[in-house]
FIVEXZA-28416 format. One record per atom (N, C-alpha, C): residue number from 1; residue in one letter; chain; atom name; x, y, z. Coordinates in Angstrom, 2 decimals. Layout:
i  aa  ch  at  east  north  up
NUM  a  A  CA  X  Y  Z
...
This chain:
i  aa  ch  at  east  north  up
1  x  A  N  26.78  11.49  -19.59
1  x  A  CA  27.79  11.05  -20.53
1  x  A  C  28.27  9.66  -20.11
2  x  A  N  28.45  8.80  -21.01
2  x  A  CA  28.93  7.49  -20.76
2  x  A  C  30.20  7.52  -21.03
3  x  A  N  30.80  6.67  -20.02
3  x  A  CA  32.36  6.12  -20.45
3  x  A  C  32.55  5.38  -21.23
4  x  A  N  33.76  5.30  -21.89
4  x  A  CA  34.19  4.23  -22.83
4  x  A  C  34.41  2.83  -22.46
5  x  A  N  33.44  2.31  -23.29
5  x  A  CA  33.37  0.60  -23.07
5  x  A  C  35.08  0.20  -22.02
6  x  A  N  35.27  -1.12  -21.63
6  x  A  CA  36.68  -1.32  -21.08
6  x  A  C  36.59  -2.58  -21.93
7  x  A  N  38.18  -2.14  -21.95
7  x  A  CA  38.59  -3.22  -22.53
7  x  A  C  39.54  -4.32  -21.84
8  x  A  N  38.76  -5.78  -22.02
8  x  A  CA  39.18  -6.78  -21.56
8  x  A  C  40.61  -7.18  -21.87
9  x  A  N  41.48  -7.77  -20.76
9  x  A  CA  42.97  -8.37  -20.50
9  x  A  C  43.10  -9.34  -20.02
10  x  A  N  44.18  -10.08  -20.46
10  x  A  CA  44.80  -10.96  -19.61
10  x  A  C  45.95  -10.49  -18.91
11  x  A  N  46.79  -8.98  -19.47
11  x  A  CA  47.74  -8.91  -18.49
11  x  A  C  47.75  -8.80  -17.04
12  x  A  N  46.68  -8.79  -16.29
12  x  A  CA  47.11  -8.66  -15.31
12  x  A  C  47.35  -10.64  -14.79
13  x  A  N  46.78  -11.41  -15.27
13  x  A  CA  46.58  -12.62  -15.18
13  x  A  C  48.21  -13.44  -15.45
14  x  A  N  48.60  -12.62  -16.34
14  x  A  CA  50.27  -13.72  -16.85
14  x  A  C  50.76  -12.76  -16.25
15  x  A  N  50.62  -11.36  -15.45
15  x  A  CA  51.83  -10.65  -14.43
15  x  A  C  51.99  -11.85  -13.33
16  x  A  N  51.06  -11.84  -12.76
16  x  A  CA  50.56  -12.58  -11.64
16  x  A  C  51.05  -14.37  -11.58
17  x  A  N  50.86  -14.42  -13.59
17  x  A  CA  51.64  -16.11  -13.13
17  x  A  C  52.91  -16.29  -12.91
18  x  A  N  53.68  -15.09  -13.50
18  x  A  CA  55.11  -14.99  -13.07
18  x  A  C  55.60  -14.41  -11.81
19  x  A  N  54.93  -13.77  -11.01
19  x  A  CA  54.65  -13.33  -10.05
19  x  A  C  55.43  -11.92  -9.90
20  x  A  N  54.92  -11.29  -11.56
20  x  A  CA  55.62  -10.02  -11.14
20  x  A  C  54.70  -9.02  -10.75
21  x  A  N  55.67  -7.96  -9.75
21  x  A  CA  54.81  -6.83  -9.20
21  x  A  C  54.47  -5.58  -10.77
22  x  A  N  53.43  -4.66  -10.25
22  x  A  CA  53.65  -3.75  -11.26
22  x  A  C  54.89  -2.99  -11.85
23  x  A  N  55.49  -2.84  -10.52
23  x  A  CA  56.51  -2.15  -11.09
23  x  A  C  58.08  -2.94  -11.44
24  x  A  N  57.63  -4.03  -11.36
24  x  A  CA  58.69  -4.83  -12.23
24  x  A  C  58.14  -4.66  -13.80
25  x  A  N  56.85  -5.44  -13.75
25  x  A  CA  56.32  -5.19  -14.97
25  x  A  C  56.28  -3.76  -15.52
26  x  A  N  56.46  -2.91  -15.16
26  x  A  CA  56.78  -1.56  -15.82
26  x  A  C  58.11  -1.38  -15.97
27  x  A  N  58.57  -1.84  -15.59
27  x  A  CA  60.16  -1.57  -15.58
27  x  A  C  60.57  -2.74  -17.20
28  x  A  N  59.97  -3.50  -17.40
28  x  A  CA  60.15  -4.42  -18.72
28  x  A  C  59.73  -4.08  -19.67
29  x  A  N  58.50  -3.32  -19.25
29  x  A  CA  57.43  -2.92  -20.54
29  x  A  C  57.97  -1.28  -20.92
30  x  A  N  59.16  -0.98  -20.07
30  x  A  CA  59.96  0.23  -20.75
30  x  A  C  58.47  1.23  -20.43
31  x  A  N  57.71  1.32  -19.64
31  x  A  CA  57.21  2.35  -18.89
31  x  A  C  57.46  2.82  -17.66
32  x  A  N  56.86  4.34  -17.53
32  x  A  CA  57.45  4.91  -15.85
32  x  A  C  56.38  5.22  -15.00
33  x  A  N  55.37  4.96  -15.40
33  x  A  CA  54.10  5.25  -14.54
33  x  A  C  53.41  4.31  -13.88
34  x  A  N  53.33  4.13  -12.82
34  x  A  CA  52.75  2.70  -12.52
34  x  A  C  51.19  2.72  -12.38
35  x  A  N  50.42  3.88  -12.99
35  x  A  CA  49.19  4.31  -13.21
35  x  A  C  49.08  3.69  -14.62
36  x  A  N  49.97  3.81  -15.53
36  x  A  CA  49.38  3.16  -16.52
36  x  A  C  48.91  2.18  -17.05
37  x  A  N  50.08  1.01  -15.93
37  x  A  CA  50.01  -0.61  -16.10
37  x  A  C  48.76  -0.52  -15.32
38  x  A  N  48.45  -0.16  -14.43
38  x  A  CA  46.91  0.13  -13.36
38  x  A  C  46.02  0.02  -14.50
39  x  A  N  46.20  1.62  -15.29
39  x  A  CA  44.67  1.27  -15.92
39  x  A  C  44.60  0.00  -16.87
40  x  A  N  45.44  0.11  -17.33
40  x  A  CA  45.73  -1.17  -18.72
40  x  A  C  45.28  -2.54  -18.19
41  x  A  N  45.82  -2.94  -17.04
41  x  A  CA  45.02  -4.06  -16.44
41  x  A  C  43.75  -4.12  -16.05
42  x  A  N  43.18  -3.40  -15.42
42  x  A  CA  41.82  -2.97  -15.30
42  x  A  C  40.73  -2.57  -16.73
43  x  A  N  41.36  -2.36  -17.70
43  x  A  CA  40.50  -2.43  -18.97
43  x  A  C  40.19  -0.83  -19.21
44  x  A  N  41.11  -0.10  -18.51
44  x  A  CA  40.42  1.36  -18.71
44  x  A  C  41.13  2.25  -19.94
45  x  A  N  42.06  1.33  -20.76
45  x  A  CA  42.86  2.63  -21.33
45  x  A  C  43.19  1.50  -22.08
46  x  A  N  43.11  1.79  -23.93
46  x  A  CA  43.53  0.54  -24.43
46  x  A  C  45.27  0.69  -24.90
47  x  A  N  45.88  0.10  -25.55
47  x  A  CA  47.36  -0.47  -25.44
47  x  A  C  47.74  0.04  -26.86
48  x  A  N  49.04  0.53  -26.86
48  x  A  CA  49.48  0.94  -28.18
48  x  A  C  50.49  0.28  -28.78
49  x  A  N  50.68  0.11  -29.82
49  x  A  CA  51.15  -1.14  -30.28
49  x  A  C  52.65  -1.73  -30.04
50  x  A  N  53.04  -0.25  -29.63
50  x  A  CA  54.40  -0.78  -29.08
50  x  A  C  54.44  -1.50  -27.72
51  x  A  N  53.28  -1.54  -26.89
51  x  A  CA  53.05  -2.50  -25.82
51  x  A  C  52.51  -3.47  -26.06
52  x  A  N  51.74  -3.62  -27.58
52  x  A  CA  51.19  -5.17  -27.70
52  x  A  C  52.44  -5.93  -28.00
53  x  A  N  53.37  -5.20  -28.70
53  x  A  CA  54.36  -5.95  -29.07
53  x  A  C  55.36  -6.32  -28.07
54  x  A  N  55.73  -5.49  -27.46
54  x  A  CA  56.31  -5.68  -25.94
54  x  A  C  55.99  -7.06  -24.82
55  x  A  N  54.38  -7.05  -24.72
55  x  A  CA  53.79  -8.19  -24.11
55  x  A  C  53.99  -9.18  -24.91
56  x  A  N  53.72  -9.36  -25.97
56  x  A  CA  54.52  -10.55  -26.71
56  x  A  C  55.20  -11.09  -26.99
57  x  A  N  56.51  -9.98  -27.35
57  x  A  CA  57.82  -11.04  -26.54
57  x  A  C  58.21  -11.22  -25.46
58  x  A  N  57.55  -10.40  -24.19
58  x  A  CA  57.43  -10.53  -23.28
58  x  A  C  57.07  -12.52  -22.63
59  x  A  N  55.71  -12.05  -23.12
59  x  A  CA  54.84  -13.97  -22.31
59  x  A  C  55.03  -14.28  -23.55
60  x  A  N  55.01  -14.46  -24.74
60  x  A  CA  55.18  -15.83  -25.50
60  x  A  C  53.96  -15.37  -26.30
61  x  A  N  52.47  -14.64  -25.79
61  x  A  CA  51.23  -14.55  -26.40
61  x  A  C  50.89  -13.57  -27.64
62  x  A  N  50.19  -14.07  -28.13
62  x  A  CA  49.73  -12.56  -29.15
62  x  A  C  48.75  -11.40  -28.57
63  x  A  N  49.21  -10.41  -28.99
63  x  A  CA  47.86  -9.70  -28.93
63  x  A  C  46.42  -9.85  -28.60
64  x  A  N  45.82  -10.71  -29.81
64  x  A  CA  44.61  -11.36  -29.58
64  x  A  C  43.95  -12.28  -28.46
65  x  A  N  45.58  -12.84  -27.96
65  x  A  CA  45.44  -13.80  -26.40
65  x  A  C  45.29  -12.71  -25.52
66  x  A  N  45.89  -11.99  -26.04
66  x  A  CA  46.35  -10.65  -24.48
66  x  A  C  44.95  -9.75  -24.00
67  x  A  N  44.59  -9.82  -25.33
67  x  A  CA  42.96  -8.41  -25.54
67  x  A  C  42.35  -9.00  -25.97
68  x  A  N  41.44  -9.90  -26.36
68  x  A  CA  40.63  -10.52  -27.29
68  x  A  C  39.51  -9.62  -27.59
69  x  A  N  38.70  -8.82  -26.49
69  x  A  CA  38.06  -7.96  -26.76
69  x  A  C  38.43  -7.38  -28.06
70  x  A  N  39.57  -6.53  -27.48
70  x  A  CA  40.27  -5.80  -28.30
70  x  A  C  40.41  -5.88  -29.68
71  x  A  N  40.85  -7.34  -29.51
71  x  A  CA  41.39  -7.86  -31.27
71  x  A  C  39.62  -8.13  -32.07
72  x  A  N  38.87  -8.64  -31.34
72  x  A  CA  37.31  -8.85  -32.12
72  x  A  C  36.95  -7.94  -32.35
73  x  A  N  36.81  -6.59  -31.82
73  x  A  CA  36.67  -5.40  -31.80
73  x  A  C  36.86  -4.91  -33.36
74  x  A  N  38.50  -4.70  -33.18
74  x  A  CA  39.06  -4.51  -34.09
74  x  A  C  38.92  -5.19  -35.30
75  x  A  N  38.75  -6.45  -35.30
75  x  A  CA  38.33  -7.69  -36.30
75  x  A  C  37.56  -7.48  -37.16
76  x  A  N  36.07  -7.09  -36.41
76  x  A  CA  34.98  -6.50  -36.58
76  x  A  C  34.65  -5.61  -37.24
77  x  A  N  35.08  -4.61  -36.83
77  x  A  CA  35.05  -3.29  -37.65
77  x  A  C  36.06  -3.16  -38.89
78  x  A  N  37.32  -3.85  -39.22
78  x  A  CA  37.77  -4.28  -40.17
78  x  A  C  36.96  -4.85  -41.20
79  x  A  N  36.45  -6.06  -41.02
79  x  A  CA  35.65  -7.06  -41.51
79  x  A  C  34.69  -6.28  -42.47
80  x  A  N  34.28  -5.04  -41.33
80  x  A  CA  33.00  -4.68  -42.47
80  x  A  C  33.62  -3.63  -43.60
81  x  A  N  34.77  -2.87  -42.70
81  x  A  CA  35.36  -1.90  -43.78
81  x  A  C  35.41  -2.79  -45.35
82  x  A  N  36.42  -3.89  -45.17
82  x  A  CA  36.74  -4.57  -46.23
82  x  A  C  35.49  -5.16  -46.99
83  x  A  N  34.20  -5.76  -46.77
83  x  A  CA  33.32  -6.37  -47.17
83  x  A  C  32.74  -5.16  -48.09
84  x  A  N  32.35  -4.07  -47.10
84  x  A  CA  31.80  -2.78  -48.15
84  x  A  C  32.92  -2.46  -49.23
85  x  A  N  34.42  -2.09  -49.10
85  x  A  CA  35.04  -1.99  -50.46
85  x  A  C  34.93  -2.92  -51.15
86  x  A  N  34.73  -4.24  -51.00
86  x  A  CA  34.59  -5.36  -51.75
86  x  A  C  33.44  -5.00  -52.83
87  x  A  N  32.45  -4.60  -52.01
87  x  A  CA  30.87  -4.29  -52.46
87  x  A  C  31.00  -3.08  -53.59
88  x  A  N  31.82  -2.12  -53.53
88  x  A  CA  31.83  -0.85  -53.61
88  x  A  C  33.23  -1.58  -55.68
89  x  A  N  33.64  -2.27  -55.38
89  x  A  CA  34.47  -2.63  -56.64
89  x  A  C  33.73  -3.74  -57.76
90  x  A  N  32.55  -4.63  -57.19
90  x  A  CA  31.46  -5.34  -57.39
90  x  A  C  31.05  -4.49  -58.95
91  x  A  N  31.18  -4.81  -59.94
91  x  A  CA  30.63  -4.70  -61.43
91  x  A  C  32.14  -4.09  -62.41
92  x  A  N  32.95  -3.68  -61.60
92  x  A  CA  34.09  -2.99  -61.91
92  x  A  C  35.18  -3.95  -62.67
93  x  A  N  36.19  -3.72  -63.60
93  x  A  CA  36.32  -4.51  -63.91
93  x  A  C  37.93  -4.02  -64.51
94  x  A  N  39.30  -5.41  -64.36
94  x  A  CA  40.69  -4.55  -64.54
94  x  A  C  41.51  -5.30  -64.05
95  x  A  N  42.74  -5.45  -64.48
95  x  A  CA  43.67  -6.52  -63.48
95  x  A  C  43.79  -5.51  -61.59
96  x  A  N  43.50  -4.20  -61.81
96  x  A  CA  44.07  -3.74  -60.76
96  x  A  C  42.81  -3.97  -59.84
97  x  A  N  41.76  -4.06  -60.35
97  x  A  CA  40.45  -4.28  -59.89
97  x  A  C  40.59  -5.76  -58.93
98  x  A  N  40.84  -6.67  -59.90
98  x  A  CA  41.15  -7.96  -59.54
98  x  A  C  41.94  -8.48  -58.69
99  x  A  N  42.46  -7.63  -58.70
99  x  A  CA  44.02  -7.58  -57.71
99  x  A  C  43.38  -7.53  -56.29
100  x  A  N  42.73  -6.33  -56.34
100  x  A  CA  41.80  -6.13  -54.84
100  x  A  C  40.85  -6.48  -53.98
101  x  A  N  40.11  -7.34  -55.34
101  x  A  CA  39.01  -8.34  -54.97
101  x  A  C  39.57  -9.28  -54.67
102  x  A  N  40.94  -10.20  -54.85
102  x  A  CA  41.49  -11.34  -54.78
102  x  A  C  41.91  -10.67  -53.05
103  x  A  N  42.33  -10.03  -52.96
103  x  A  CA  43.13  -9.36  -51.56
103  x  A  C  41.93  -9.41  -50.19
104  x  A  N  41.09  -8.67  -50.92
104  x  A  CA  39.66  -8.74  -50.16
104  x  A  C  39.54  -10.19  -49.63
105  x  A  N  38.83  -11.04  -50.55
105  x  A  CA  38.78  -12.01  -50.42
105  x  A  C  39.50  -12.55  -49.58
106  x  A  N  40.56  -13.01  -49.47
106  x  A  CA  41.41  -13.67  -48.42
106  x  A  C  41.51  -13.34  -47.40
107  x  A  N  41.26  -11.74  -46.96
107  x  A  CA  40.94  -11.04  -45.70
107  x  A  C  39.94  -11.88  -45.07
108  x  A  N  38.65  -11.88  -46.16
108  x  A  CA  37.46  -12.47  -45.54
108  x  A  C  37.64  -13.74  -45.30
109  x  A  N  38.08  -14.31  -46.25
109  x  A  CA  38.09  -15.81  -45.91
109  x  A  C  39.10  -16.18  -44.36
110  x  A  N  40.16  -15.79  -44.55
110  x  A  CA  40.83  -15.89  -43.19
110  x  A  C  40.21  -15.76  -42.06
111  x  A  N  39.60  -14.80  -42.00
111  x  A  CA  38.46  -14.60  -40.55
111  x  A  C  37.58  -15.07  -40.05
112  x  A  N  37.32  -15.93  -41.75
112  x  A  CA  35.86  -16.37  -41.39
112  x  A  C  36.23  -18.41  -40.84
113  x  A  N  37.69  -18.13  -41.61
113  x  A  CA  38.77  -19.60  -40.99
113  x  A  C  38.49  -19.50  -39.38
114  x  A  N  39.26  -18.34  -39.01
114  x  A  CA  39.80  -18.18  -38.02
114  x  A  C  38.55  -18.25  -36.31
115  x  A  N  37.16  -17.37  -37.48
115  x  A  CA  36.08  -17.20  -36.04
115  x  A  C  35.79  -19.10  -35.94
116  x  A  N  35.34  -19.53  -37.33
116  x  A  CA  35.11  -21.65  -37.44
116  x  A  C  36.20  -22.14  -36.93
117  x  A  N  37.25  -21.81  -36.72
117  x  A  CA  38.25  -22.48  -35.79
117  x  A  C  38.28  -22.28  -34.30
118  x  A  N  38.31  -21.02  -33.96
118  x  A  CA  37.58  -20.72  -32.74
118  x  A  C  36.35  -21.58  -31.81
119  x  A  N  35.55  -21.58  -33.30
119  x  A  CA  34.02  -22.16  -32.29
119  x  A  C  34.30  -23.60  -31.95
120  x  A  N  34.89  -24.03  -32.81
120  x  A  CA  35.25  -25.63  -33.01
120  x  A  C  35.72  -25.83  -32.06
121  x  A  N  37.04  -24.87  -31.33
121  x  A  CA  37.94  -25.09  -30.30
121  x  A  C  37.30  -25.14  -29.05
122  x  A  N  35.62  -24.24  -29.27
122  x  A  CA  34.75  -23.65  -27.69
122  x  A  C  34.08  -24.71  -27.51
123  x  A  N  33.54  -25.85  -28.52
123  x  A  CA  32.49  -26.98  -28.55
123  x  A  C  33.50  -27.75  -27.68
């Protein structure tokens, strides 16, 4: 049996630039286990959203800075959900129809902003 992929962090990286211990950083992030911030930094256990949000007003970062794995991941498998309903409304025809294809659309387009802004930023 294989384990579940890990998922990549920076928290342990911005604990460390502020130079907090775990259990400071648990003590902010309104957790009591200092096993959890363990696995979470190490990539073994992914983050629920009340800790993405936490780390964010926490360091200043988003989510996507924090996990990037995470967020492409997620990106990803979004991306295609939406492309196939797109596909799946394709001959259909209705303001409510339209409504969804216009919605679609901007999903896609945003991402596809967002990965060309990315690469631009890696060149």
């Amino acid at each position: 049996m294989s384990s579940p992929p890990r998922i990549h962090s920076y928290l342990r990286t911005h604990r460390r630039k502020w130079a907090l211990t775990q259990k400071e950083l648990i003590y902010l992030l309104g957790r009591e286990c200092a096993s959890s911030i363990s696995r979470l930094e190490q990539g073994k256990r992914p983050p629920c959203a009340a800790l993405l949000l936490t780390c964010e007003v926490l360091f200043g970062i988003t989510p996507r800075e924090l996990f990037p794995k995470l967020y492409a991941d997620v990106e990803e498998e979004l991306l295609a959900r939406a492309a196939k309903l797109y596909e799946t409304l394709e001959g259909n025809e209705g303001p409510v129809v339209e409504k969804k294809k216009e919605f679609l659309d901007n999903v896609l387009k945003r991402a596809v902003t967002r990965i060309n802004t990315s690469k631009d930023h890696e060149s």
